[in-house]
C-alpha positions as CSV (number, residue, x, y, z in Angstrom):
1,X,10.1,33.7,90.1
2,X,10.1,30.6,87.3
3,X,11.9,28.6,90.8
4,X,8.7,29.4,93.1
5,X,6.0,28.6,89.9
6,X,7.8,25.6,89.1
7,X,7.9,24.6,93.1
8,X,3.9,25.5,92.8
9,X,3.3,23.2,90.1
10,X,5.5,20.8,91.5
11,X,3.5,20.5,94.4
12,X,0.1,20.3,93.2
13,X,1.0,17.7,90.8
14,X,1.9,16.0,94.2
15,X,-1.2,17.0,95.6
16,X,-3.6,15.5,92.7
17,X,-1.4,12.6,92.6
18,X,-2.0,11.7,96.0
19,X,-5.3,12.3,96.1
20,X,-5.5,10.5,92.5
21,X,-4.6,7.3,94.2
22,X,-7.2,7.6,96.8
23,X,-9.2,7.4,94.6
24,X,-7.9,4.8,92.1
25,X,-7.8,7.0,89.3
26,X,-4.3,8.2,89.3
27,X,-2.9,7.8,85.5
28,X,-5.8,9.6,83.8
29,X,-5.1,12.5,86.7
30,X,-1.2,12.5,86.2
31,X,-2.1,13.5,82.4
32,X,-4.0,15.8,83.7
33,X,-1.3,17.2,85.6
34,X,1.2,16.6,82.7
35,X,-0.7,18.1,80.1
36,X,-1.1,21.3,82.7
37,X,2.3,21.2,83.8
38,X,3.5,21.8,80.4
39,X,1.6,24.7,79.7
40,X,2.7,26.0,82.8
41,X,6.0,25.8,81.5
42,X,5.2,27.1,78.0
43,X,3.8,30.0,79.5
44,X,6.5,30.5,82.0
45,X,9.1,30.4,79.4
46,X,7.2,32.6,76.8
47,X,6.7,35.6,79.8
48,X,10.4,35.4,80.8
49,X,11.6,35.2,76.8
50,X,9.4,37.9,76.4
51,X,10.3,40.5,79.2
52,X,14.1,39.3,78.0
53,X,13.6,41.1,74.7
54,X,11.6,43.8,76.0
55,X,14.9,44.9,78.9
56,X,17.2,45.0,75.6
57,X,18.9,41.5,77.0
58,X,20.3,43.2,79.9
């Protein structure tokens, strides 16, 4: 699951990038993506943590 959400992200980081440089704004849009990315992550890691605890650590 964390695989296919991080290959998600992944790509629509490429995505905005690419349409970023179209458009000549590309750094303030791969913050953008950064910033979002991370909470992605945060999230990601919190929900798996989480369910970890909940199972018992089985």
């Amino acid at each position: 699951m964390a695989g296919e959400i991080q290959g998600a992200a992944t790509g629509a980081a490429s995505t905005a990038n690419t349409a970023a440089a179209s458009t000549g704004n590309a750094e303030e849009l791969n913050k953008m993506v950064m910033k979002f990315t991370e909470k992605l992550a945060d999230s990601v890691f919190t929900s798996l943590f989480s369910s970890l605890l909940a199972d018992g650590g089985d």
